[in-house]
N, C-alpha and C positions, 0 to 999 in steps of 0.2 A: 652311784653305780659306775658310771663312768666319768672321772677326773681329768681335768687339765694337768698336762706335765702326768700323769701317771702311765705307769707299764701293763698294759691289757694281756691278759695267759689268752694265746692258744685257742683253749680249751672253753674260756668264756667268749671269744669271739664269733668263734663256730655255733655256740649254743645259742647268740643272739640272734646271728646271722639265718639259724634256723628257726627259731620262735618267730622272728620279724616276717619271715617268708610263710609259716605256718597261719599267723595273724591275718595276712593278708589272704593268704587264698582260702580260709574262712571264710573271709568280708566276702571275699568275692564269691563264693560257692553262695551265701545266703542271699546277695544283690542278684545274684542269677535265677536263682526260683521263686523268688518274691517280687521283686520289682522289671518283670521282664519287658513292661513298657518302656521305663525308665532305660532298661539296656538298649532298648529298640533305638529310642530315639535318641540317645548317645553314640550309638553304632552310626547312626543314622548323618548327626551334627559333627562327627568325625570324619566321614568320608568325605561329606559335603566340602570341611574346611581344606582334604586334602586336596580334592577337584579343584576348588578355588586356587589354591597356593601352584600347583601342579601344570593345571589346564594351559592356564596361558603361555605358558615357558615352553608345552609342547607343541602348541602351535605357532611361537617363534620363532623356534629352533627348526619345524618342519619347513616352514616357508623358507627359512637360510639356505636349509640344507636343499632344495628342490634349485631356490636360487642357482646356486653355486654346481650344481651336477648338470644343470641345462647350457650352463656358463664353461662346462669343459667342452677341450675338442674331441672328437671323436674318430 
């Protein structure tokens, strides 16, 4: 289908690029009304990881910043 060293049309690109998009929001349309536990707790283990990753760096950065604004004259 698709070659190394070959010239892709156009017209085939756009067609995969929308099959591939079509494929997935399928997937996802059927993972959404069948497995809504399964989304729950994905929704669930993704914000988690983001608070993890997120949380500390704004509590850093708040404490700098308080730091440094107490630290000016006024």
């Amino acid at each position: 289908m698709i070659g190394k060293d070959k010239e892709i049309l156009q017209k085939k690109l756009v067609f995969l690029s929308w099959l591939t998009t079509v494929v997935f929001m399928g997937h996802s349309l059927i993972l959404a009304f069948t497995a809504k536990e399964f989304v729950f707790w994905m929704v669930l283990f993704a914000f988690g990881g983001l608070g993890a990753c997120f949380g500390p760096w704004g509590m850093i950065t708040g404490l700098i910043t308080v730091i440094f604004v107490k630290q000016q004259p006024q």
